[in-house]
N, C-alpha and C positions, 0 to 999 in steps of 0.2 A: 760268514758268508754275506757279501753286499744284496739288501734288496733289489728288485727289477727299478729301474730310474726309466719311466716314459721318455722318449724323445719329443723335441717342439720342431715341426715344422718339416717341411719338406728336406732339407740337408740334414737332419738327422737320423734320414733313415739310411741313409749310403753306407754308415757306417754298422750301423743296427743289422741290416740286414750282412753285410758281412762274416759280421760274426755267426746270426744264425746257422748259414752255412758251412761256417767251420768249427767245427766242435769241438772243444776239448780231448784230450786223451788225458790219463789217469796222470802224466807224467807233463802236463800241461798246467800252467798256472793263467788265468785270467785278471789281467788288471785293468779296471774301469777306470774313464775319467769323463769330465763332464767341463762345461763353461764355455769361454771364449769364443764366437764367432769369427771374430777375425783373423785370428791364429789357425782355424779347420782348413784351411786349403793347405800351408805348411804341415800340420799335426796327421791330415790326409796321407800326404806323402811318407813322411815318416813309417806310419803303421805300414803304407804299401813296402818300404827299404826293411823295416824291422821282422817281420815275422817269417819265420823260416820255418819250413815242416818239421812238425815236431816240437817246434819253440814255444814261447812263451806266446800271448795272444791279448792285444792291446787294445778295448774299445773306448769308441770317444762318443758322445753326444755334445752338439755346439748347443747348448742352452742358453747360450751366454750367462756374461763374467757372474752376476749375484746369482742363478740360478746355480752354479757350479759351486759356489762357495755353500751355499743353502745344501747343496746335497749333499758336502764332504760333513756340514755338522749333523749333518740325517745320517752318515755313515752308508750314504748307498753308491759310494765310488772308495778306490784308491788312494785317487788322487784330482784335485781342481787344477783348471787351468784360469784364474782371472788377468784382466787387464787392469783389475783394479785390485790391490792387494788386501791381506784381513788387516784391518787396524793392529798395531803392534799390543794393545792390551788384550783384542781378541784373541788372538794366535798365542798371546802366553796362556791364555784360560785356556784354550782349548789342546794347549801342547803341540800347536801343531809348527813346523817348518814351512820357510817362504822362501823362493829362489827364482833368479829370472831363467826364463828360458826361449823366448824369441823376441825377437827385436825389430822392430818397426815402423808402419807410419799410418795413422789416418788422412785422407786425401779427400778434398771436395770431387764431384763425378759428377760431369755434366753431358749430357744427348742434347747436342744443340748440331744436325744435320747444317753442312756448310759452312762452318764454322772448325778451322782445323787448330787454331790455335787462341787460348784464353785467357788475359791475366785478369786476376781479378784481386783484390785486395780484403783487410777484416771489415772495414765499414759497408767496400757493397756485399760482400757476404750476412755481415749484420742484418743493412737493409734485407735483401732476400727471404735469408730466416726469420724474420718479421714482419714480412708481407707489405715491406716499402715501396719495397723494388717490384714490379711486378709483368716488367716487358724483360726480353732480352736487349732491346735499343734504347733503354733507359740513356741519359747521357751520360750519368756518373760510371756506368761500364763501357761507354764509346770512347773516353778521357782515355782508360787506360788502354783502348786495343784502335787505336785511330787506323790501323793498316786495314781492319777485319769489317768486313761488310754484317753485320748486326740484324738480324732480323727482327720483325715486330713481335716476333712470336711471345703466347703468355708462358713466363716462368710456373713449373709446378716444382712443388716442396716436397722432397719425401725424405723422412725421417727413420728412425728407431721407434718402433711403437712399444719394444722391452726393454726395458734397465740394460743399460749396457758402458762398459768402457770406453767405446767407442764414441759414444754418446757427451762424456765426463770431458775424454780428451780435446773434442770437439768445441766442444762448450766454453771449456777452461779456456782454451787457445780464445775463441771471440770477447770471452769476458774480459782479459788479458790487455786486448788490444781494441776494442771497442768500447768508449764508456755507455753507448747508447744500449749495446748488447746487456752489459753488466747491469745496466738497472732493470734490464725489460724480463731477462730470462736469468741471467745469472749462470748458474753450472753445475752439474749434475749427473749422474748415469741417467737420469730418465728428470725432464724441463717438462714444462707447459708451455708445450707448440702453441703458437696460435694461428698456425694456417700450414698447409700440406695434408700427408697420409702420409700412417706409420708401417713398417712393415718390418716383420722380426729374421734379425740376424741382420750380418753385414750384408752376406750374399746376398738377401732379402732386398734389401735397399739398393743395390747394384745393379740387380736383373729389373727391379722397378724401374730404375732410370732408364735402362738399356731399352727399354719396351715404354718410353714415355717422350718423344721428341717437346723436346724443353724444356726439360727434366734435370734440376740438381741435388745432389745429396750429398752424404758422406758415408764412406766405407774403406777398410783395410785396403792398402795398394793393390795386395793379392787379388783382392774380389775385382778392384777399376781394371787389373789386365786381362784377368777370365773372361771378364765381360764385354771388352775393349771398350773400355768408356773413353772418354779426355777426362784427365785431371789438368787444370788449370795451373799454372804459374801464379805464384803467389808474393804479390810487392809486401815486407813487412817493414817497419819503422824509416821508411825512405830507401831500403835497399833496391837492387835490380831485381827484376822480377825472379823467381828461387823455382827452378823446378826439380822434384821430385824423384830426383837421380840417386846415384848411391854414392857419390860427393857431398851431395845434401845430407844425405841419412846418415852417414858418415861423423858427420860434425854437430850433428843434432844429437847422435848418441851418443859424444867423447864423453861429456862430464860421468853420464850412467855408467858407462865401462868403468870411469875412475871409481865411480860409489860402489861397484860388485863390492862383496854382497851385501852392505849393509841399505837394505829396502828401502828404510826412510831416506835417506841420502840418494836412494837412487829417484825415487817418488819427488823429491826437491830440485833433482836435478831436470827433472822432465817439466816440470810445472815453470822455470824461469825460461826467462824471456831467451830465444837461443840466440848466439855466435851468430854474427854478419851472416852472410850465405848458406843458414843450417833451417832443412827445413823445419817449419815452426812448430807443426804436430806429430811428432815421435809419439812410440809409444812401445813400449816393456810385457808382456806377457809375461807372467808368476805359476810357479808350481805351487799348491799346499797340500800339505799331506801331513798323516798325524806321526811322530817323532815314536811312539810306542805303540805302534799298533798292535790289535787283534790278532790278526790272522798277518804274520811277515811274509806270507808267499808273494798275493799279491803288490805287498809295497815294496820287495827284491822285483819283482816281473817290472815294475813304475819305472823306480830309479834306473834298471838296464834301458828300458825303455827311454829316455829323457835323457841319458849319457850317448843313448845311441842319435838322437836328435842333434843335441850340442855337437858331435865333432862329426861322424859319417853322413850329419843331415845336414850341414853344412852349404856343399852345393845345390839342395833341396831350396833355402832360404835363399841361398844367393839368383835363383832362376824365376825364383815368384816374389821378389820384390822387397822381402826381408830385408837384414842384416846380420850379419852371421859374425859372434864374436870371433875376437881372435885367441889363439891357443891359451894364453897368459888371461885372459878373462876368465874362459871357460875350467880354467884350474882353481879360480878364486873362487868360481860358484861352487865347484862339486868339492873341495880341502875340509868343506864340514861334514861333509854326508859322516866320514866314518866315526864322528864323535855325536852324530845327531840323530841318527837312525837305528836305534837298540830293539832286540829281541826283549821278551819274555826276562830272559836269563842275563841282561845286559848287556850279551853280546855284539858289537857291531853287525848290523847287516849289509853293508859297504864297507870295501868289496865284496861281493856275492862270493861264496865258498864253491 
């Protein structure tokens, strides 16, 4: 039996409290999972498409990515959901399985009222998150939007104030291509800001901007359309400016698809420099879950769960901003379950009997 895992934060409870209200029957299995913030608006929908009277019953808390990973070695979930995955020598200690399972993008999000269209590039990004930049009419942001009428307005910073993937993704991407960034901050789930306010979870950081006129951050796509933010266009290595379409997302994710499933391969292919017109911050969501559990009710309840995500959540990913593999992916992730997921008795527990 999984201990109680507190929630953080206001969008923890939407799901928390779901559950409450619907209670197990004797013939009902509960599977926890815990992590990711930027995946909860997809993972959201999912539980709403997944659970059928009488079925099995799927809770999520967004704690984000190391909060999720920390609770599967507590044993008080299922299953994690990180954007950043266990080091390949943890996951052999701990026995446990790693698998992607949504596909995506971190996006800069900006509340600059009057202002309908924004390119912005990694150096004045740099500056910004460095507290260089500190007007919207700076000129090194005029250079690139000469069409857009710029106002004086001060730039505010908001951040991840938790360990987060989104955070890592972010980071890496400016280290990448800023050497200014790379010596000042470097890259990380969780940097020493030195100027903004942090706020936890992606939404967290989305609804700040949305309620901050001059306001830029970063969060999951999903969170900039909830919120209707602007994500900017983004010029990388002299290309045209790159928005944030699913053309982009497309070609940012080709090499990851080629690396299904092998993690490290996929984690390498995210972290190079991407493909001409691919946008530059993709980013991979990970299942972990332990390969011999405890109790196989809940980790049969996971995997139904997470198969049912992969192909019938499909148009779920494709509506919020995701990327939704194609059939020939989605076969490569799941061809291990049945040789990876044993009972007690070493019997496969994929496919579910």
């Amino acid at each position: 039996m999984f201990r109680a895992l507190a929630s953080a934060g206001t969008i923890a409870g939407t799901i928390a409290i779901t559950a409450a209200l619907t209670l197990p029957t004797a013939a009902q299995t509960v599977a926890t999972g815990a992590g990711s913030t930027t995946v909860f608006p997809l993972v959201e929908q999912w539980i709403e498409g997944f659970q059928k009277p009488g079925g099995d019953i799927v809770t999520y808390q967004p704690t984000g990515s190391p909060a999720g990973r920390e609770a599967l070695d507590d044993e008080t979930v299922a299953f994690a959901l990180t954007d950043v995955p266990f080091a390949a020598t943890d996951a052999q200690k701990q026995d446990y399985a790693q698998f992607p399972v949504a596909f995506g993008a971190i996006v800069p999000v900006v509340n600059l009222p009057g202002v309908d269209s924004l390119v912005l590039d990694a150096a004045i990004l740099s500056g910004l998150f460095r507290g260089q930049i500190t007007t919207w009419s700076d000129p090194s942001i005029a250079i690139l939007n000469p069409e857009a009428k710029l106002p004086a307005t001060a730039v505010t910073i908001v951040t991840r104030s938790d360990p987060s993937g989104a955070t890592l993704r972010f980071t890496r991407f400016l280290e990448r291509e800023s050497p200014d960034f790379a010596a000042a901050l470097g890259h990380g789930e969780q940097v020493a800001w030195q100027v903004g306010k942090g706020y936890r979870g992606s939404e967290g950081v989305a609804g700040a901007v949305a309620a901050t006129p001059g306001a830029i951050g970063y969060a999951a796509l999903a969170d900039a359309r909830i919120a209707k933010l602007a994500v900017p266009r983004l010029v990388v290595g002299g290309t045209r400016p790159i928005a944030a379409d699913a053309p982009a997302l497309q070609a940012a994710l080709t090499s990851a698809f080629q690396a299904v499933p092998d993690v490290g391969a996929m984690e390498a292919a995210l972290a190079a420099a991407p493909p001409p017109g691919a946008w530059p911050i993709p980013t991979v969501t990970y299942a972990a879950m332990a390969k011999v559990p405890d109790d196989n009710r809940p980790t049969v309840a996971a995997l139904r769960f997470l198969d049912y995500g992969l192909k019938a959540g499909a148009a779920d990913a494709e509506a919020l901003g995701y990327v939704a593999p194609p059939a020939d992916v989605v076969e490569k992730i799941e061809a291990p379950w049945s040789a990876t997921f044993l009972g007690g008795d070493n019997d496969p527990l994929w496919p579910p009997r």
